[in-house]
N, C-alpha and C positions, 0 to 999 in steps of 0.2 A: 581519718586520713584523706588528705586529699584525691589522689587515685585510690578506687578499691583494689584489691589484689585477686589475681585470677585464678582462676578455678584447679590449675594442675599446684601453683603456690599454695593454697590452699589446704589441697591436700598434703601435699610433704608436710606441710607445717602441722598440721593435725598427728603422722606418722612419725614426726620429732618429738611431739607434746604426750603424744597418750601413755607413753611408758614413764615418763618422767610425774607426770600429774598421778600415776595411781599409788607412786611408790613415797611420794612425800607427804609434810603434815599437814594437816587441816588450812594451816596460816598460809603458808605457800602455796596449796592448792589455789586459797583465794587471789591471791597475786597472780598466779599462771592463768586462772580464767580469768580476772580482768582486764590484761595485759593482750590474751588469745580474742576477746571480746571486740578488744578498741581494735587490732590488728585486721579482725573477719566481717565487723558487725555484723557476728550474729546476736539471737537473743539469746540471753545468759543460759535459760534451762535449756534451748537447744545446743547450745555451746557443752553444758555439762554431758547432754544424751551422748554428742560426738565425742567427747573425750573418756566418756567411758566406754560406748560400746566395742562388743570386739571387733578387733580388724576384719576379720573373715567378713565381717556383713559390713564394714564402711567400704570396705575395699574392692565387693564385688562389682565386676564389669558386665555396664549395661548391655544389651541385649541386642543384638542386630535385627534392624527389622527387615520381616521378609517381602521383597519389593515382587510385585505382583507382573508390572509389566516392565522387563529388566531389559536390556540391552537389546538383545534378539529381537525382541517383539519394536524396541526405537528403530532399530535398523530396516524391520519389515517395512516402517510407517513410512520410512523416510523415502523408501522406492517407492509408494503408493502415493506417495503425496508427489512426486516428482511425476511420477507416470498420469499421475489426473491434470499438472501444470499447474500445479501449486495449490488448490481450492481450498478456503477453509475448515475448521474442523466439522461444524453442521455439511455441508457438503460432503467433505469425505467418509463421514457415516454412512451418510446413504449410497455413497456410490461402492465402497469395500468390496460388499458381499457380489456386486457385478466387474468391480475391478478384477478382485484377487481370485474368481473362479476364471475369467480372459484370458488373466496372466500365467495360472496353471494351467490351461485347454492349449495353452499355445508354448507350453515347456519354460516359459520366464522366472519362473520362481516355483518353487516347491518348499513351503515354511511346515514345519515338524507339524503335528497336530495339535499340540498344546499352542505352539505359537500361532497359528490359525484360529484355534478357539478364543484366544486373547483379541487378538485381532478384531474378530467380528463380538468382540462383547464390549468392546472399548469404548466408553460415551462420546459425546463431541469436545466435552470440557477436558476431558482425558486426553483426549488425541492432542488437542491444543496443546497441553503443558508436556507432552513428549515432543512437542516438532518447537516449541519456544527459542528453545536457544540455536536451530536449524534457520528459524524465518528470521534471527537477528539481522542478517546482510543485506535482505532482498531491499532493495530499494522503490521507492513507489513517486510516481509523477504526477503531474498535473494535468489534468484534460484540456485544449484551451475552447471559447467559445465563439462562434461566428453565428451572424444574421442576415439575411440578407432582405429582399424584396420584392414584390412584381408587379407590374400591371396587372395581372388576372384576380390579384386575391376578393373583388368582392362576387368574383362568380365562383370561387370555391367556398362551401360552407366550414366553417367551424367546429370543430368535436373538439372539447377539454379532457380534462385526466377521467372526470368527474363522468362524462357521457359514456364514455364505452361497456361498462357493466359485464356482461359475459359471454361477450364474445364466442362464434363458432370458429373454429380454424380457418383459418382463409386471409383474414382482417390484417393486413402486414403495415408497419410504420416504416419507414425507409428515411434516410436520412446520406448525406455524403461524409466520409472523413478527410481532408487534405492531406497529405504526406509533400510539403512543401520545406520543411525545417524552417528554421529563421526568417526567412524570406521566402515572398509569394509573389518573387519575378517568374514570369514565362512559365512553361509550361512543367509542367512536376504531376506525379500518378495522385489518382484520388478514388477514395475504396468507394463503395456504396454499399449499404446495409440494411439487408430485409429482414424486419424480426417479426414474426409471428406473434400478436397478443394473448390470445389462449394458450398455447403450448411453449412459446419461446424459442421454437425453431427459428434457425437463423441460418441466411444465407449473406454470402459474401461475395464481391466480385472487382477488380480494379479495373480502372481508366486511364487511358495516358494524360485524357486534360478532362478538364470539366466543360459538358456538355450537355444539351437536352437531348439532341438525339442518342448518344450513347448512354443516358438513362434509358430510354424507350427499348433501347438495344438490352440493358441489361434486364427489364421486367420484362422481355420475351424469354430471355433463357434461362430467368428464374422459376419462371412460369410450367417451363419444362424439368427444371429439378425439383420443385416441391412437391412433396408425398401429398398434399390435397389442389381444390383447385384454389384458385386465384378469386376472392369475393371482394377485398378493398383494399386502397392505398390512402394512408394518409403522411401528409409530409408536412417540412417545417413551409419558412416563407422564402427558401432560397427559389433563387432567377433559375436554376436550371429545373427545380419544379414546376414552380407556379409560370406557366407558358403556352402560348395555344397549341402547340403540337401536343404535349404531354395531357392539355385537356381534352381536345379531339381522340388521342387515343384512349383515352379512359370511358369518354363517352360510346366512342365506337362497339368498344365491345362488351359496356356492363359492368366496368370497375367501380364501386363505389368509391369519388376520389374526393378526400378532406385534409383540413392543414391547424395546425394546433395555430395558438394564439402567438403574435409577435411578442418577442422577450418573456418568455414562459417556458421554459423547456422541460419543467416536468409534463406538457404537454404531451410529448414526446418520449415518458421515463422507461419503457420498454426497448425501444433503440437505442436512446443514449447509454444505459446502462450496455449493451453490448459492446458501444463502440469502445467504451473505456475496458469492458472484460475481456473483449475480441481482441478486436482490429489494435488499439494501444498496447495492448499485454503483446502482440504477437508482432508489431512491426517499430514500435515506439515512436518517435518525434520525430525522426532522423529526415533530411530531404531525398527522395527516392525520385528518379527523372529517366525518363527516357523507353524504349520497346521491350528493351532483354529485361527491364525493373515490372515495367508491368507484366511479363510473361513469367517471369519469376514469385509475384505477388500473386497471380493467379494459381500459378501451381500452388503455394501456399494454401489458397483458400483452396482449394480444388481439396487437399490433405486434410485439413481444419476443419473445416463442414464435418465430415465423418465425423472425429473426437467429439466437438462442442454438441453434436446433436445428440449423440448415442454415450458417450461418456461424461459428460459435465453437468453436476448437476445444478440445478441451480431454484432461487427462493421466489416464489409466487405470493404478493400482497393477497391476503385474504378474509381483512377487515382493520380500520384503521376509526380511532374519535376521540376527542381534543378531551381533555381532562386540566380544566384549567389553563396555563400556558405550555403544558404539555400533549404532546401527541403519543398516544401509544399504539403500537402499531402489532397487527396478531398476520403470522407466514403460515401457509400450507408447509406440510417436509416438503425437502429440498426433494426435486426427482429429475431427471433427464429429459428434454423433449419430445424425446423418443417415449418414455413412457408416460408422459402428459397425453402424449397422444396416443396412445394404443388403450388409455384408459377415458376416452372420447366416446360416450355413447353416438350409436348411426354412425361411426367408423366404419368402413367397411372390412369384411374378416378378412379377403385378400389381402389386401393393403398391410392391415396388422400380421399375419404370418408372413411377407413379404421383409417388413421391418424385423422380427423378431428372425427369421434366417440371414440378413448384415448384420445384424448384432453379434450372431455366434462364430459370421465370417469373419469378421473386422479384428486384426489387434491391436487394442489400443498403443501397447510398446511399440510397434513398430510404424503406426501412425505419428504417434510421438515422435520418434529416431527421423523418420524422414521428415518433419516440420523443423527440427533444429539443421537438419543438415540445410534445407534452403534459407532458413537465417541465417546461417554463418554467408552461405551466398550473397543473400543480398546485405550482410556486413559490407562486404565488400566492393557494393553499388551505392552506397548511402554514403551519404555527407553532400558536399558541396564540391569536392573534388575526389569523384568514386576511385577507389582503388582499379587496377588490373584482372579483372575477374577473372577467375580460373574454370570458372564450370562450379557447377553440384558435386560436392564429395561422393563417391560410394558409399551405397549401403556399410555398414559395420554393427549388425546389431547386438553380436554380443560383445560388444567392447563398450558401448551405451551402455548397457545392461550391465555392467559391472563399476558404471562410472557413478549410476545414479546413487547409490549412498554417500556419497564423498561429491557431489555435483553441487551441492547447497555453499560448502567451503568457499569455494571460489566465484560461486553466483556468476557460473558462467551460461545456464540456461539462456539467456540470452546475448550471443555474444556481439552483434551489431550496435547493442545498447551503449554510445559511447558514456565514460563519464563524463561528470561536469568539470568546470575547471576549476572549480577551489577555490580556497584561499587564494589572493593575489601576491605576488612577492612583494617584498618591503620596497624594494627600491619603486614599484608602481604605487604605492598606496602611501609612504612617508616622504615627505623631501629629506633629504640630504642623509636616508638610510635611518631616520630617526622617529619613535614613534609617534603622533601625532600633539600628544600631550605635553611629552618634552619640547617640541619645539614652542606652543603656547608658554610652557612654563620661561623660559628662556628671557618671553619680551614681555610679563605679565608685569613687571615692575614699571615700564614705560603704558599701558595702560591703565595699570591703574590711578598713576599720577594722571591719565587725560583724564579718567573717570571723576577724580577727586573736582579735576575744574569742573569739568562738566558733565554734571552724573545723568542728564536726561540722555545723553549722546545714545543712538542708536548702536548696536552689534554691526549692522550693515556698513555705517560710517568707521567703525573701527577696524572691519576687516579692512579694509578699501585705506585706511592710514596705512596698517601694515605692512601689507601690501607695496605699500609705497616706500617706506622706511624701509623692509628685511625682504624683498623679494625673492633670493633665494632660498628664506628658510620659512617662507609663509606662503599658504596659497589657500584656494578656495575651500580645498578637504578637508581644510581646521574648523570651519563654520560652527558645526556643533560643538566642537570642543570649547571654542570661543566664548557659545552662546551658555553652556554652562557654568563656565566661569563668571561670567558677567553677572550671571544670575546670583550665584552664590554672593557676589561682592554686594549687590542690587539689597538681599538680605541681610548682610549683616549691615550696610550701614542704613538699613530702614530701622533695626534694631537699638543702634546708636542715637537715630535719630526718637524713639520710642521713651530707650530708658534713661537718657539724658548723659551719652558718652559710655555707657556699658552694654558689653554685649547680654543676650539671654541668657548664654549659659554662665556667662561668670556671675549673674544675679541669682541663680539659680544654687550656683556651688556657693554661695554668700548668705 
């Protein structure tokens, strides 16, 4: 048969056949199986097994299987995965067992004990394929990149990926992000980003414009929030780094200050990597301009810091070498800042009991709850013509807390995040409301008669006729469509011209 027949057909057909086949003669039996045979393709003696066996055993129904982590436990996943801000599944392994005792110390969830035990026995690969069809919506962007230059750089030395080795705490890469959108007229806020290379503590801080003294400003009051001190800065080749103020003050007091290499930026793969998991994840592309945007963006980080240090975990390169044209690359576990560093030999114990009482203070939920409430705020500062801002929402944190299973639907965790525009409408992209194709096909009889004179004629010269001839039903958008056609004509009559008036394929079918 051409179609085979499907499995529930199948079976009826067998529960038609089997009382008929047992109760006739030999001769007709053979008829009914070769008939049942061509009808199923099965193989004959299996054909016979099925038409003899009893029904009790063809008929029995298969077995449900017993699904280990069912509903309850996706639903657990799906709060946990929202309350960490989305991280992977390797990530969310390691972070559960500090998420989800946070989220009970702080009344946020209480999951049965079986569904706790599921929870924390989950693999990474496991957790993936429960949150699958959850991460379908989320959508992901592009990072863009900038370079710039300075006078100073042959008094700053050089460190590549390749120098740093194993770093003590202290050693910060910093780098600026823009929040300009589209255009980078006048003045628009611009973050800067301090990432820790040993431990991957990260601070954050916005600026109304870009400046070197407001760098300087910002490495004094980061200075004061980092849990250790202050030993190096290395930055890219931008103007507001490489400058003699910012190298006087490095000098001044002992900074070790270096700059990765021009057009290299895994030079830099420790901060970059932030700015994309940070600073991107948490404010987008949008153009942010003006006091109340940077005071807004500040309180953001002000919130964020907490989360990203103390709850996000994240992967630490921890040997990497070429195997042919491949690279394979080997991660420490995924662990949180906070615990990169409190497992820092010559840590100081103050310091570590210090961190580990914020830990038990801190709730992630409601760290969360207030960073979505200042992005919907500065939703509505963002663009090119900001909305009417209303303030910061109030707190509401159990109405979050009931939202986050059902938050992934509508992929509103970020709601600033405009979308793109689409598709264009027909009447922008076709002339005369018609696809691009139809209208080439319309005048294709008038080219190819030019072609026929003269077949070396460029595509260029033929739009630029058209053009001239059908200007409302031709324009420049046709180009490719043009140049495909022409192409095709270009082949078949190099063909003609091959097999002496016949095409390939009719020598072919001949």
């Amino acid at each position: 048969m051409d179609k085979p027949l499907s499995e529930s057909a199948r079976k009826e057909l067998v529960r038609v056949l089997r009382d008929r086949y047992r109760k006739v003669t030999r001769i007709e039996k053979t008829m009914i199986l070769n008939e049942f045979v061509a009808l199923t393709g099965y193989h004959r003696k299996h054909a016979i097994q099925i038409l003899t066996r009893d029904s009790a055993l063809t008929d029995k129904q298969p077995k449900s299987r017993f699904r280990v982590y069912d509903e309850a436990v996706r639903e657990a996943l799906v709060i946990l995965w929202e309350a960490s801000d989305r991280v992977c599944g390797k990530r969310l392994k390691a972070l559960i067992p500090l998420l989800l005792d946070s989220l009970e110390r702080h009344g946020h969830l209480q999951p049965a004990p079986g569904v706790r035990a599921r929870l924390l026995a989950a693999s990474a690969a496991t957790i993936d394929r429960l949150l699958k069809s959850t991460r379908d919506g989320v959508q992901k962007r592009r990072i863009p990149r900038a370079n710039l230059s300075s006078m100073v750089k042959p008094q700053v030395p050089i460190r590549t990926f390749a120098d740093w080795g194993t770093p003590t705490p202290g050693f910060l890469q910093v780098d600026l992000v823009t929040h300009g959108g589209p255009s980078s007229e006048g003045n628009f806020v611009h973050s800067i980003t301090f990432t820790d290379i040993a431990t991957g503590w990260t601070e954050c801080l916005a600026m109304p414009f870009r400046s070197c003294l407001l760098v300087i400003h910002a490495i004094e009051k980061v200075t004061v929030l980092l849990p250790f001190p202050l030993l190096g800065i290395d930055v890219d080749n931008g103007s507001e780094f490489l400058n003699e103020p910012m190298l006087d003050y490095c000098s001044g007091r002992g900074i070790v200050f270096t700059r990765g290499r021009p057009l290299h930026k895994n030079d830099q793969a420790w901060v970059e990597q932030k700015n994309g998991a940070i600073v991107r994840r948490l404010l987008g592309y949008d153009r942010l301009a003006g006091p109340e945007a940077t005071e807004a963006v500040n309180r953001l980080y002000g919130v964020a810091r907490n989360f990203v240090n103390f709850f996000q975990p994240s992967f630490k390169l921890a040997s990497k070498h070429r195997l042919g044209a491949r690279i394979i690359k080997h991660y420490h576990p995924p662990k949180t800042p906070c615990e990169r560093l409190m497992g820092v030999e010559g840590f100081p114990e103050a310091r570590k009991a210090e961190l580990a009482r914020t830990v038990l203070d801190l709730d992630p939920l409601s760290l969360l709850e207030e960073m979505r409430r200042i992005q919907r705020h500065l939703g509505q500062l963002a663009g090119p013509q900001p909305e009417q801002a209303a303030g910061i929402d109030p707190p509401d944190l159990q109405a979050f807390l009931e939202g986050l299973s059902t938050l992934w639907q509508g992929d509103n965790s970020k709601p600033f995040r405009k979308k793109g525009r689409g598709r264009k409408p027909r009447e922008e992209w076709a002339p005369m409301g018609r696809p691009r194709h139809e209208a080439v096909e319309m005048v294709w009889g008038h080219v190819e008669a030019w072609l026929q004179l003269d077949p070396a004629t460029t595509t260029a010269a033929l739009m630029a006729r058209l053009r001239h001839d059908y200007p409302e039903l031709i324009s420049n958008r046709q180009i490719r469509t043009l140049q495909r056609r022409v192409k095709e004509w270009r082949c078949q009559y190099a063909k003609q011209l091959v097999f002496g008036g016949a095409t390939l394929d009719q020598e072919q079918s001949d």
